[in-house]
C-alpha positions as a printed NumPy array, in Angstrom:
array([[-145.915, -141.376,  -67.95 ],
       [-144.393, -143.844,  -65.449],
       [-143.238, -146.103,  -68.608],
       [-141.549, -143.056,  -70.025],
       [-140.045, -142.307,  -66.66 ],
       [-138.621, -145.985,  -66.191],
       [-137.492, -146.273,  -69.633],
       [-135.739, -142.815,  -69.431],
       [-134.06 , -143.851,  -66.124],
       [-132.652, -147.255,  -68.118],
       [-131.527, -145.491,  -70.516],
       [-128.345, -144.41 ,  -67.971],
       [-127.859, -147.499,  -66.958],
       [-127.812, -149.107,  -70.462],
       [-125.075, -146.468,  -70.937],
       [-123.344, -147.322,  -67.994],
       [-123.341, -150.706,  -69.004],
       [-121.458, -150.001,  -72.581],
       [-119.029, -147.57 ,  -70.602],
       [-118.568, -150.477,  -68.218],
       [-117.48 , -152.692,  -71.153],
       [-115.065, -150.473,  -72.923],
       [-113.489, -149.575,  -69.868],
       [-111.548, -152.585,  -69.652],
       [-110.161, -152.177,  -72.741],
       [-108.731, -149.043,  -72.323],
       [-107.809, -150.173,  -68.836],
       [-105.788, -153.185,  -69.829],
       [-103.812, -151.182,  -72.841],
       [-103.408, -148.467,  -69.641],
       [-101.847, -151.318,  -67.788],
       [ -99.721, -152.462,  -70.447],
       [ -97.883, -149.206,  -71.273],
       [ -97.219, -148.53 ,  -67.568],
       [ -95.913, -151.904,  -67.311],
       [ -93.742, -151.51 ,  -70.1  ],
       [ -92.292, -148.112,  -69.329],
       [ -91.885, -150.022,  -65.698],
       [ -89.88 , -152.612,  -67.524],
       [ -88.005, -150.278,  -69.511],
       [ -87.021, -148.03 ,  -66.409],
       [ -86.112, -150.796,  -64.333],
       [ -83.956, -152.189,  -67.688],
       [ -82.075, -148.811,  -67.948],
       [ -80.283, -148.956,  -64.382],
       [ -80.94 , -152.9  ,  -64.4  ],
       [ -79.002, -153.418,  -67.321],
       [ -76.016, -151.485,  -67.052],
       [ -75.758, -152.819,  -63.784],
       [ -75.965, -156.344,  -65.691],
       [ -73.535, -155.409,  -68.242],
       [ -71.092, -154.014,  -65.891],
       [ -71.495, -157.097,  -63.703],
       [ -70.949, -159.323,  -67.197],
       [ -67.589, -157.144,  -67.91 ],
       [ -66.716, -157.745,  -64.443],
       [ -67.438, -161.869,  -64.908],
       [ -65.774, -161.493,  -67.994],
       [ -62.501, -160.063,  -66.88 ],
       [ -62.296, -162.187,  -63.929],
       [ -62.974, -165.206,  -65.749],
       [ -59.826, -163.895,  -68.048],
       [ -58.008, -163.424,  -65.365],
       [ -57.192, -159.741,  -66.455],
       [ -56.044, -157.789,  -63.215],
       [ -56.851, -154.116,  -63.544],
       [ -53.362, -152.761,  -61.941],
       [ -51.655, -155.012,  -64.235],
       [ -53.143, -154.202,  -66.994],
       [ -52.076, -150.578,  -66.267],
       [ -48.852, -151.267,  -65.845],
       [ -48.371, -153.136,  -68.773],
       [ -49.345, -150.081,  -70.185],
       [ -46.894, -148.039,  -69.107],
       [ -44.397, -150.219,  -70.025],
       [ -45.631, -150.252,  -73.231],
       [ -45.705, -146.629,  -73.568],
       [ -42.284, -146.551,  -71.926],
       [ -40.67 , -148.512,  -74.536],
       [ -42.165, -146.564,  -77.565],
       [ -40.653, -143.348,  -75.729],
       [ -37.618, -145.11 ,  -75.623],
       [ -38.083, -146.205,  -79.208],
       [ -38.367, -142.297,  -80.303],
       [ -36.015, -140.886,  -78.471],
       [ -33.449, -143.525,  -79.967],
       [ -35.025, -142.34 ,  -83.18 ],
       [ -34.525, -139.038,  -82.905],
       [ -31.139, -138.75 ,  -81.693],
       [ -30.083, -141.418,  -84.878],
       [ -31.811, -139.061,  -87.102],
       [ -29.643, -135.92 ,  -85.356],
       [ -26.455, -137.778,  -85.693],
       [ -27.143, -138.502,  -89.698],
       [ -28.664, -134.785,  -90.187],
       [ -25.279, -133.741,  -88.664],
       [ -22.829, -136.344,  -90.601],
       [ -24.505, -135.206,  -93.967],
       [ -23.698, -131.653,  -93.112],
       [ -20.257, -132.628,  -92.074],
       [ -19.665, -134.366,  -94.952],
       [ -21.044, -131.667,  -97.646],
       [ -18.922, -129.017,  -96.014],
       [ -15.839, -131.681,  -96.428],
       [ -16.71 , -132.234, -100.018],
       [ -16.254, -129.049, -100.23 ],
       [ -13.14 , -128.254,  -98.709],
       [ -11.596, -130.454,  -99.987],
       [ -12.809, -130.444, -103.699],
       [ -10.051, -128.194, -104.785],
       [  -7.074, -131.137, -103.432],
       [  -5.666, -131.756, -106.498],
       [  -5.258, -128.935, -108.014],
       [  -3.977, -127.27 , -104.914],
       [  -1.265, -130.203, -105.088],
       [  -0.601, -129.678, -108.957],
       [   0.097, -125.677, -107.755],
       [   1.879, -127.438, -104.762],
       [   4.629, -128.422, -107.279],
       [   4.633, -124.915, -108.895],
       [   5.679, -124.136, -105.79 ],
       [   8.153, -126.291, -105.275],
       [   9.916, -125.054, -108.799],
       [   9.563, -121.376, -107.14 ],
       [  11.822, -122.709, -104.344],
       [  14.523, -124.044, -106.24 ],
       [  14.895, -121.242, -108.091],
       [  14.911, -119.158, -105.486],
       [  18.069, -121.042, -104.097],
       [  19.359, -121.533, -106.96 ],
       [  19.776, -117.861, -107.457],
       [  20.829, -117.006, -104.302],
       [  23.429, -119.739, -105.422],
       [  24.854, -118.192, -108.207],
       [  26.124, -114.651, -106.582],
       [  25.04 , -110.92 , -107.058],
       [  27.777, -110.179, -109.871],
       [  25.924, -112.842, -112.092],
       [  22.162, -111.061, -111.378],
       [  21.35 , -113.757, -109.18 ],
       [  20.378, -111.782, -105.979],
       [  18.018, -109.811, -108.012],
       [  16.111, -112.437, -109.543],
       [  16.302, -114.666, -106.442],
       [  14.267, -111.803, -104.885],
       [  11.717, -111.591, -107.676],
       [  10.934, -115.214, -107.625],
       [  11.046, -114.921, -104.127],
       [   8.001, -112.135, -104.557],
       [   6.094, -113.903, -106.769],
       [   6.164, -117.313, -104.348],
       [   5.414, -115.785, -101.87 ],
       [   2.153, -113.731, -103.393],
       [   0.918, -117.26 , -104.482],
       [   1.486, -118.702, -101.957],
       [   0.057, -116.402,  -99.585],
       [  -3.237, -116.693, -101.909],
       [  -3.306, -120.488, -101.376],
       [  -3.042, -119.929,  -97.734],
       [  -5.727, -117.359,  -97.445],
       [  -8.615, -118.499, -100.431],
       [  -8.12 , -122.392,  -99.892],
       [  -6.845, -123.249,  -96.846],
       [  -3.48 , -124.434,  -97.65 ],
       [  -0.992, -124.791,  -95.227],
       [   2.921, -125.119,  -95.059],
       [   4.288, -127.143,  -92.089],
       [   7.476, -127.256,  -91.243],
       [   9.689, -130.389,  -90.193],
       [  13.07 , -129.718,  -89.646],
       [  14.412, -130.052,  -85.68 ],
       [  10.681, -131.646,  -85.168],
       [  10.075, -134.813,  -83.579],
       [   9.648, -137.337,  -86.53 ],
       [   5.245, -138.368,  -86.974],
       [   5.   , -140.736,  -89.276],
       [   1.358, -139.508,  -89.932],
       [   3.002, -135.981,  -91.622],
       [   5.973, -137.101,  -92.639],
       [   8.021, -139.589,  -95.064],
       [  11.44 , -140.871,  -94.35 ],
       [  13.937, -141.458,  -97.629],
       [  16.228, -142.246,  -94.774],
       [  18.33 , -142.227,  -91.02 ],
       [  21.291, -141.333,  -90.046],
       [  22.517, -141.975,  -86.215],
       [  23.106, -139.234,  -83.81 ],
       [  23.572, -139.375,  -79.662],
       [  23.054, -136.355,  -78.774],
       [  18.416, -137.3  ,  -79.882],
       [  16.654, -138.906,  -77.32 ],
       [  13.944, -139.926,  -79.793],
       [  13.615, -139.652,  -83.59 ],
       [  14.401, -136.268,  -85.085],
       [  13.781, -134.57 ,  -88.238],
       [  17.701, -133.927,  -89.707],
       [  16.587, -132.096,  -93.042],
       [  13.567, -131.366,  -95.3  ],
       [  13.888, -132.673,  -98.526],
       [  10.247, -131.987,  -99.419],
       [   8.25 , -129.318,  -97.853],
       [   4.968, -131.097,  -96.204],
       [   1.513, -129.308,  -97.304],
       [  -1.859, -129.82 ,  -95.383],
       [  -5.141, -128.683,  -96.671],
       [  -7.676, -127.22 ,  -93.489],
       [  -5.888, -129.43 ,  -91.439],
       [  -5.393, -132.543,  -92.935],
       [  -2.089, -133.684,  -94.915],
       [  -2.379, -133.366,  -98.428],
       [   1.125, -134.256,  -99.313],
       [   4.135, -135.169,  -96.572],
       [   7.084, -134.163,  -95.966],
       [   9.799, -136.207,  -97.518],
       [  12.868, -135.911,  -94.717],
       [  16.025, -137.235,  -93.166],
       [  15.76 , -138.343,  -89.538],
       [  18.134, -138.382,  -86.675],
       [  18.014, -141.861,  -84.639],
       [  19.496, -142.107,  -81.236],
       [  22.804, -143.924,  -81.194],
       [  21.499, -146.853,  -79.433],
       [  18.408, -147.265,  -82.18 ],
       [  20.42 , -146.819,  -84.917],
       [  23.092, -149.238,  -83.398],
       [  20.283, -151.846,  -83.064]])
């Protein structure tokens, strides 16, 4: 009974003794995960403090200042705002020149046959004075007037459809832009070239000359002297 007794009470202890051994095992893997999550906590902060501290080397080794680098920057940007706004207004000036010159192209698409019906007129006009020329026991009054009618319904529809406009020259100061001198004659009593007669009636077309006016001028007695 006592051998049963002792060999029941070793049995603990030989249990003990194979707990005893695994223990350290367990133990040291234990050990080596805390030390590892250890390491990687203290690699978390550690390491962007590291890497923010290698930046920092980095930049100072470069020699990169941080307020310069900032303005540089906005210089940068400053320019390309500069850039578009140029840009923008070039492409608002040519969006505007196009349109300008479409709506010249066509105003002015009709110019020569407005000057072609120019000339009719002209023929209108010289038989209008050459009726009035001839007397009223010859007719002449009467047709004078009809041409007259008919010139002046044309041209009245050239004025109002296309745009063209009659200027006249005669007692005007002499532009050499409108008009066309087939001569001079002297005269004192002009202070400045004058417009004697209107050989050719001057037409412009929405405000620019189309044909000028071929006329006489009046030079001051001291010009034409010279």
């Amino acid at each position: 009974m006592k051998k049963n007794t002792d060999e029941h009470v070793k049995d603990p202890s030989g249990a003990n003794e194979n707990d005893t051994m695994k223990k350290p095992e367990g133990a040291d893997a234990g050990e080596q995960t805390q030390q590892a999550a250890e390491a990687a906590v203290g690699e978390v902060p550690g390491g962007t403090t590291e890497s923010g501290t290698d930046e920092a080397e980095k930049s100072a080794a470069a020699g990169v200042d941080p307020d310069s680098r900032l303005k540089e920057l906005e210089k940068k940007n400053a320019d390309l705002q500069d850039q578009y706004l140029r840009k923008a207004a070039d492409f608002d000036n040519y969006r505007k020149r196009m349109i300008r010159e479409k709506q010249e192209a066509i105003d002015y698409a009709n110019t020569g046959l407005l000057l072609d019906l120019v000339q009719v007129l002209d023929d209108f006009d010289r038989a209008i004075n050459a009726g009035g020329s001839t007397g009223e026991q010859d007719g002449g009054t009467a047709f004078s007037d009809g041409v007259s009618m008919i010139r002046k319904q044309l041209g009245s529809l050239l004025e109002t459809k296309y745009g063209l406009e009659y200027y006249p020259s005669k007692d005007t100061g002499f532009d050499p832009n409108i008009h066309e001198a087939i001569g001079t004659v002297p005269d004192p009593s002009v202070k400045e070239p004058t417009v004697a007669e209107e050989y050719l009636k001057g037409y412009k077309l929405k405000g620019r000359v189309i044909r000028a006016a071929k006329v006489m001028v009046k030079m001051p007695q001291e010009s034409a002297a010279e």
